[in-house]
MOPAC internal coordinates of N, CA, C and O (Angstrom, degrees):
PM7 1SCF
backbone

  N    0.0000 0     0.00 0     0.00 0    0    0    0
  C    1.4529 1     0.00 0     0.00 0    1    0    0
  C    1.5159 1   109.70 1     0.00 0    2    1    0
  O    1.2310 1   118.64 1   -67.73 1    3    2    1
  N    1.2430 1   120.21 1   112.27 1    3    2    1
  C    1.5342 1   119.20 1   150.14 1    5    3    2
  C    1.1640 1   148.13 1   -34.77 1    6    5    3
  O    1.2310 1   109.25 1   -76.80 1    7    6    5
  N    1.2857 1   137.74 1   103.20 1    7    6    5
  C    1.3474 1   131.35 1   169.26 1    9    7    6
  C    1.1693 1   129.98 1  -101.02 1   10    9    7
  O    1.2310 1   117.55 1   -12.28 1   11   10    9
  N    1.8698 1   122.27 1   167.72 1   11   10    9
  C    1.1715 1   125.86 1  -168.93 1   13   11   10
  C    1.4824 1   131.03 1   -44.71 1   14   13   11
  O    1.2310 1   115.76 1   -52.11 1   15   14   13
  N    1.5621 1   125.66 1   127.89 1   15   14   13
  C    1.4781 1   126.31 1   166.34 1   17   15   14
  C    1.5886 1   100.01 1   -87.03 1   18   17   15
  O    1.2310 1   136.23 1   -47.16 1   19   18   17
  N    1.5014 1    86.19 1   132.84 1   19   18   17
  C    2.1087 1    93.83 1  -179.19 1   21   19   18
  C    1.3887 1   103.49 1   -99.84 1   22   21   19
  O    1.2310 1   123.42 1  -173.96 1   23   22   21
  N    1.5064 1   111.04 1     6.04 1   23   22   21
  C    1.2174 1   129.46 1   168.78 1   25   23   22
  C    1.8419 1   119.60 1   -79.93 1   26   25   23
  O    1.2310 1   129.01 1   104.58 1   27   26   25
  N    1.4114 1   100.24 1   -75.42 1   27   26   25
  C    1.8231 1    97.40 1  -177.42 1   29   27   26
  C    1.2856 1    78.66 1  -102.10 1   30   29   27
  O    1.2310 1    97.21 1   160.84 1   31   30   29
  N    1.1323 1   158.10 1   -19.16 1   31   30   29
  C    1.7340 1   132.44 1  -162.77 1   33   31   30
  C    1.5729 1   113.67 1    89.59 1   34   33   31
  O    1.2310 1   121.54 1  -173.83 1   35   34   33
  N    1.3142 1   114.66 1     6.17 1   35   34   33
  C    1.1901 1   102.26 1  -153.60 1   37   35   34
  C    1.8044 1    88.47 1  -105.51 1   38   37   35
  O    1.2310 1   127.54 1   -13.71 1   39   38   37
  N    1.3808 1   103.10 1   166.29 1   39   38   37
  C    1.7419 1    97.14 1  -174.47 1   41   39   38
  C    1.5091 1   115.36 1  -116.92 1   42   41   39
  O    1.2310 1   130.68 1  -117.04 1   43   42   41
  N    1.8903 1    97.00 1    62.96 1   43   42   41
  C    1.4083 1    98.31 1   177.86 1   45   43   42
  C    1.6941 1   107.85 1  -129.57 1   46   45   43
  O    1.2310 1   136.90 1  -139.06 1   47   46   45
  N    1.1819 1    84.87 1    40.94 1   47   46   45
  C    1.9401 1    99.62 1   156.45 1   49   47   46
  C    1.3977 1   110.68 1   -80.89 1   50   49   47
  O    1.2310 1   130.49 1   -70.75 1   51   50   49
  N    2.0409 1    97.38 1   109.25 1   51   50   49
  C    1.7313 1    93.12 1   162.64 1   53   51   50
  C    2.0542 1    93.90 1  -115.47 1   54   53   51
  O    1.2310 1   138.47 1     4.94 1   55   54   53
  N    1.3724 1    81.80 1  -175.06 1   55   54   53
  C    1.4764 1   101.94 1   172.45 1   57   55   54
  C    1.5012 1   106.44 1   -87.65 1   58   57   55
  O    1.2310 1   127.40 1   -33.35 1   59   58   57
  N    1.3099 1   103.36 1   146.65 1   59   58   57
  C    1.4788 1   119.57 1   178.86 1   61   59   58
  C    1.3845 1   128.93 1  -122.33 1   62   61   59
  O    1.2310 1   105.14 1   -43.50 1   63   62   61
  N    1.0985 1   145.11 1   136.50 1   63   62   61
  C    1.6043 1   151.48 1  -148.42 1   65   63   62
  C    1.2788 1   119.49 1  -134.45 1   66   65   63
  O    1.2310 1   106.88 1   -57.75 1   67   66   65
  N    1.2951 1   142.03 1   122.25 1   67   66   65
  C    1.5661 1   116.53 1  -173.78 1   69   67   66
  C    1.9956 1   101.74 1   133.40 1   70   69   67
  O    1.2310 1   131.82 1   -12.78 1   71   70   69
  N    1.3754 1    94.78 1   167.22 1   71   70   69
  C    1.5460 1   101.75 1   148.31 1   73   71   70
  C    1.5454 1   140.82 1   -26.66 1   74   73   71
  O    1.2310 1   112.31 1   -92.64 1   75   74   73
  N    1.0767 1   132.11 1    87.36 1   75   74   73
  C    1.3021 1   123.41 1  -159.19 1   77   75   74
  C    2.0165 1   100.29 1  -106.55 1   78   77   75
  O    1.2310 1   121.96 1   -73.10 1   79   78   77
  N    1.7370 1   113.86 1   106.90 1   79   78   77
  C    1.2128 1    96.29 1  -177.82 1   81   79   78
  C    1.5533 1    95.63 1  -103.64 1   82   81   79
  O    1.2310 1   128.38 1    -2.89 1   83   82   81
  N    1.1500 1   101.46 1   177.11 1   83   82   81
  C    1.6016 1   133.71 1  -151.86 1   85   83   82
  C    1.6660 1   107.93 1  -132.67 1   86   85   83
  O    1.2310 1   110.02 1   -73.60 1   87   86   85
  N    0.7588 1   136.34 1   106.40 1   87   86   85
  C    1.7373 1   125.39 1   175.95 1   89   87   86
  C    1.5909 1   105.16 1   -92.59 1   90   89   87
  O    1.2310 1   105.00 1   -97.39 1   91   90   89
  N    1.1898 1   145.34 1    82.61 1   91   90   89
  C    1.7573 1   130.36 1  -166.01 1   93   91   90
  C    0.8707 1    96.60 1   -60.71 1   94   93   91
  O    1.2310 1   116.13 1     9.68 1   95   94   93
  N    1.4597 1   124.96 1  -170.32 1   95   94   93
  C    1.3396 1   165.03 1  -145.29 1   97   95   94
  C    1.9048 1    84.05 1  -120.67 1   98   97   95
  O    1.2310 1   131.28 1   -33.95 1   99   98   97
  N    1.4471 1    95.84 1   146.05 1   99   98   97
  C    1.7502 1   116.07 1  -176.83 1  101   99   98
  C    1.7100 1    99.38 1   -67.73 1  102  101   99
  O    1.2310 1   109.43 1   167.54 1  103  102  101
  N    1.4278 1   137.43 1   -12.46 1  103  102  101
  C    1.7959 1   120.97 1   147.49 1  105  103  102
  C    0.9939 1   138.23 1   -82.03 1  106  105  103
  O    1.2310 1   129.12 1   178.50 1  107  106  105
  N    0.9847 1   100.04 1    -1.50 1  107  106  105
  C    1.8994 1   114.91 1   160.46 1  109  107  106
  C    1.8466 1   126.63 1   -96.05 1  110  109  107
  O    1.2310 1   134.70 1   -72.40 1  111  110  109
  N    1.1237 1    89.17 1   107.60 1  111  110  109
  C    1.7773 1    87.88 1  -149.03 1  113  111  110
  C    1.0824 1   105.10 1   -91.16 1  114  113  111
  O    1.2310 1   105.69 1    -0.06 1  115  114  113
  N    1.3183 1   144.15 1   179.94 1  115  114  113
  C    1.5747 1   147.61 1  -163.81 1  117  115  114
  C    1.8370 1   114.21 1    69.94 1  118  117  115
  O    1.2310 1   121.04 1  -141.69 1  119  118  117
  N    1.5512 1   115.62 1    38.31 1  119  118  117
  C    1.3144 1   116.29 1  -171.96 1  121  119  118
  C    1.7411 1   123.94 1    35.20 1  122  121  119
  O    1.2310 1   138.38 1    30.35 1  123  122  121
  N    1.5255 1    81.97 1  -149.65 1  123  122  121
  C    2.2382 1    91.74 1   174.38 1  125  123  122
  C    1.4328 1   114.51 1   -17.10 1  126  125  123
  O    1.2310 1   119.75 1   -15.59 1  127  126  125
  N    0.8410 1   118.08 1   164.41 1  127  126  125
  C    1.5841 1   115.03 1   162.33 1  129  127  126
  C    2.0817 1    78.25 1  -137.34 1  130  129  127
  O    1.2310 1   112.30 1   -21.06 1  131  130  129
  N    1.2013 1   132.13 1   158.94 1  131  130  129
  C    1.0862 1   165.21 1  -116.18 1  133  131  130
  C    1.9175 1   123.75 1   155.97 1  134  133  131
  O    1.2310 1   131.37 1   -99.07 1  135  134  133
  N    1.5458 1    95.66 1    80.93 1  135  134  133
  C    1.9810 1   105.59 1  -178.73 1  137  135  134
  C    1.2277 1    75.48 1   -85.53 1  138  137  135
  O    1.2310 1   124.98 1   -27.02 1  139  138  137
  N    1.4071 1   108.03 1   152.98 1  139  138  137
  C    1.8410 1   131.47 1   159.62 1  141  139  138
  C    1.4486 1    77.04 1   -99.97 1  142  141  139
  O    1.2310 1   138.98 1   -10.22 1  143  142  141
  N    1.3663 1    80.80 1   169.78 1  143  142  141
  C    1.9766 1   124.54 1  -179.82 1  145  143  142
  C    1.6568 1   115.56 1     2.43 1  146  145  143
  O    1.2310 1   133.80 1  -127.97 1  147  146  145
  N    1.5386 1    90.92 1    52.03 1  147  146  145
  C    1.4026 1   105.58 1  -173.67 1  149  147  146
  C    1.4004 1   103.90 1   -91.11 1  150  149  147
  O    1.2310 1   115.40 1   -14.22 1  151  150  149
  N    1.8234 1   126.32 1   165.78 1  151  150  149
  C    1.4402 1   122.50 1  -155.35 1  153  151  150
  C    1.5993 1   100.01 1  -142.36 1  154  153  151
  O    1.2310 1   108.83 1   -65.97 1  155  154  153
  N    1.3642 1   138.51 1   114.03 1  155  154  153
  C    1.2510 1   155.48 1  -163.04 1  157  155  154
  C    1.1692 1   127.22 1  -141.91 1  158  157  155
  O    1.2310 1   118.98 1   -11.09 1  159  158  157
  N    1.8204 1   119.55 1   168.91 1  159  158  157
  C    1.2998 1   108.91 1   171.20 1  161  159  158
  C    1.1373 1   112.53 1  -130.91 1  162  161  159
  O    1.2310 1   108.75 1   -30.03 1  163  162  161
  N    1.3377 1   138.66 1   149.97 1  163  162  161
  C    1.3733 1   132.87 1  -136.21 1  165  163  162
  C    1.9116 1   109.92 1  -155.58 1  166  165  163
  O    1.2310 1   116.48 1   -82.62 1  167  166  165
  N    1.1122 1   124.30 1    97.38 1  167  166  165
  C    1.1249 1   122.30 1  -179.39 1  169  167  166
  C    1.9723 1   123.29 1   -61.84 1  170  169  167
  O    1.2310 1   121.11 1   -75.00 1  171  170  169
  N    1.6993 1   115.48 1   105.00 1  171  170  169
  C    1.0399 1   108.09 1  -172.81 1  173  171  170
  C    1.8706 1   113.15 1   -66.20 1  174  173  171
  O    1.2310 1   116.25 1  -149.21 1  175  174  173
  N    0.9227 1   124.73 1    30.79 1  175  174  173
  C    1.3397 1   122.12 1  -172.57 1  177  175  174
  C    1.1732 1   113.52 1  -134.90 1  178  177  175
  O    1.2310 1   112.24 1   122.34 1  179  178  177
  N    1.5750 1   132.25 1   -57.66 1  179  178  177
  C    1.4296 1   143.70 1   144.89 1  181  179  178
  C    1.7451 1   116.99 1   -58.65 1  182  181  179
  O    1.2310 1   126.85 1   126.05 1  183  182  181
  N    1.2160 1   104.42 1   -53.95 1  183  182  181
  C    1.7919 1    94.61 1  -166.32 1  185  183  182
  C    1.6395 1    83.99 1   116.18 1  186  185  183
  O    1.2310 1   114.78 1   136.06 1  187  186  185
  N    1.1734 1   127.49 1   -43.94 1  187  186  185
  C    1.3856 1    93.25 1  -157.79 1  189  187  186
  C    1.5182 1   135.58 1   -77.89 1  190  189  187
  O    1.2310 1   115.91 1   -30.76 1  191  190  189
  N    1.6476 1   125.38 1   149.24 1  191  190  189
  C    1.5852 1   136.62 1  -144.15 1  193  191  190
  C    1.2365 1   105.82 1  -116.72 1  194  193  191
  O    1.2310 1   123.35 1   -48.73 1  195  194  193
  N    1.3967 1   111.19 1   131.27 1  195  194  193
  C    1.4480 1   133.46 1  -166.52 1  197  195  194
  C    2.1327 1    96.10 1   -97.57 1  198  197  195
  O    1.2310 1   112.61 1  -118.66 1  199  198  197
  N    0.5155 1   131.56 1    61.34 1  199  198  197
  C    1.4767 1   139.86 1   174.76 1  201  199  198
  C    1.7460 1   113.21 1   -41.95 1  202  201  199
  O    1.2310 1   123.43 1   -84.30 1  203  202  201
  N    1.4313 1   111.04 1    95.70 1  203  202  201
  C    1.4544 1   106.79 1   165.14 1  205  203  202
  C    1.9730 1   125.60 1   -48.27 1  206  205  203
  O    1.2310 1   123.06 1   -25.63 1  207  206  205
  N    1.7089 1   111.73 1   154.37 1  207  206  205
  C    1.1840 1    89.55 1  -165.57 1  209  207  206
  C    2.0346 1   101.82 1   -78.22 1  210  209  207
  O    1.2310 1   111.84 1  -173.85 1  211  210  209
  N    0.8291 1   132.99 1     6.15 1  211  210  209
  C    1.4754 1   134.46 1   152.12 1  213  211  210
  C    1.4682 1   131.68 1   -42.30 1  214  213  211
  O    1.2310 1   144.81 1   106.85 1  215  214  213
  N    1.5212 1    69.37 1   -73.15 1  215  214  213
  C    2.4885 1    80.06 1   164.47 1  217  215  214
  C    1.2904 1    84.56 1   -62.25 1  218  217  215
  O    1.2310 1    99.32 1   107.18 1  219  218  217
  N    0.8154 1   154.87 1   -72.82 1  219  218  217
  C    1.9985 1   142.12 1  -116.80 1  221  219  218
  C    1.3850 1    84.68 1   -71.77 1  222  221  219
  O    1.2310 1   112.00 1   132.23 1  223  222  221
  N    1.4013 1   132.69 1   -47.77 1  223  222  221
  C    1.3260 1   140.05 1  -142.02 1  225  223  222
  C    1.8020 1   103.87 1   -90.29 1  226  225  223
  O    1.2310 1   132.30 1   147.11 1  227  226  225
  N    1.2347 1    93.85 1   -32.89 1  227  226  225
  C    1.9193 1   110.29 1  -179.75 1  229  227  226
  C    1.7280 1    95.87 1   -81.47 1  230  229  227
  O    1.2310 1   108.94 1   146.51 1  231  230  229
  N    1.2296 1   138.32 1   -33.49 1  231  230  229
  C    1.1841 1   131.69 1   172.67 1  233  231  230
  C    1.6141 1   109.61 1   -85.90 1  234  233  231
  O    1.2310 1   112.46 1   157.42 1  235  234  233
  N    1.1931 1   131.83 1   -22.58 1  235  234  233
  C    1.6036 1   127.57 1   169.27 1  237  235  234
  C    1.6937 1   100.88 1   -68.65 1  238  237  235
  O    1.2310 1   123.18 1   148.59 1  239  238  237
  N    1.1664 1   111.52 1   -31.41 1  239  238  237
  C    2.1186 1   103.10 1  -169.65 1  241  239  238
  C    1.4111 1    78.79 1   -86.84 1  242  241  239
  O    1.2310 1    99.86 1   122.71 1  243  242  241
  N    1.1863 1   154.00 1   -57.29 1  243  242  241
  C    1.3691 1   130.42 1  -162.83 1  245  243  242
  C    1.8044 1   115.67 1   -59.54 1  246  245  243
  O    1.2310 1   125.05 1   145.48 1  247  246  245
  N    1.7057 1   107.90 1   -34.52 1  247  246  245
  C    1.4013 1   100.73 1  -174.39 1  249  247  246
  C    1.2401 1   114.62 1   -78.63 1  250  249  247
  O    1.2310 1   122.07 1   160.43 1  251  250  249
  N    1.6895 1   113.65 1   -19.57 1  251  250  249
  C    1.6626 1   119.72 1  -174.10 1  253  251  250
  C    1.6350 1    95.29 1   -79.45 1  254  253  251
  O    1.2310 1   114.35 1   142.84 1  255  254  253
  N    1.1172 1   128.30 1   -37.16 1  255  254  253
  C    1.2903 1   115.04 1  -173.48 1  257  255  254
  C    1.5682 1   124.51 1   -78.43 1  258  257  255
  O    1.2310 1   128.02 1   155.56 1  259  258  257
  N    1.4382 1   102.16 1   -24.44 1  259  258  257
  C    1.5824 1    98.94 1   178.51 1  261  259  258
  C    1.8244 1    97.70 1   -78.91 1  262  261  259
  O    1.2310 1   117.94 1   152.79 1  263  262  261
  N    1.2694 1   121.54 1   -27.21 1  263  262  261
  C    1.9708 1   116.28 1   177.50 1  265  263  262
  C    1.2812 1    81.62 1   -81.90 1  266  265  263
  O    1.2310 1    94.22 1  -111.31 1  267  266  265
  N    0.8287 1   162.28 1    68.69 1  267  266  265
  C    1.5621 1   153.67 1   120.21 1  269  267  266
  C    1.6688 1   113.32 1  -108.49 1  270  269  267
  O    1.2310 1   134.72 1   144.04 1  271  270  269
  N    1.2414 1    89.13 1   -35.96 1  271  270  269
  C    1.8373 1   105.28 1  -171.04 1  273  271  270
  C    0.9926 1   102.20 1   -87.59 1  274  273  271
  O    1.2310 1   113.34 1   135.67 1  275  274  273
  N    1.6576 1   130.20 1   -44.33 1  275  274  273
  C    1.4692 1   133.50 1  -169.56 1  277  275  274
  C    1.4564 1   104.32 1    77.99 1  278  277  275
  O    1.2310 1   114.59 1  -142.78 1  279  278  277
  N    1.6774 1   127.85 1    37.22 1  279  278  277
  C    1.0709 1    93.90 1   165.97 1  281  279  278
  C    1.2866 1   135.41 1   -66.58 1  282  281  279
  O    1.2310 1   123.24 1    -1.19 1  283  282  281
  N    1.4369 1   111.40 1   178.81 1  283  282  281
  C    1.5959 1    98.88 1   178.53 1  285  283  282
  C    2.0524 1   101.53 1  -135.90 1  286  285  283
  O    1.2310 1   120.10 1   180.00 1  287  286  285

């Protein structure tokens, strides 16, 4: 069952399963970021992603660690 986008309004939010990539922002260095078997919600009409606080938290240790490392 679909739920609400608070985005277009429209009610084609499903849940999503899988690879979840990430493109950061150009200060976060080391490109893609790439969660495995990460779990989300994803508007089929907009794109836009409802992010559990887990992923949020699995993508903050990846961004603190690459500004720690400096990759480039």
């Amino acid at each position: 069952m679909a739920s609400f986008c608070w985005e277009c309004c429209s009610e084609s939010v499903e849940k999503k399963q899988g690879d979840f990539i990430f493109d950061p922002p150009a200060n976060i260095p080391g490109g893609v970021i790439t969660i495995p078997n990460a779990i989300w919600e994803e508007c089929g009409i907009c794109g836009e992603c409802v992010l559990p606080p887990e992923l949020l938290k699995r993508l903050d240790e990846v961004r603190l660690e690459r500004l720690e490392r400096g990759l480039t």
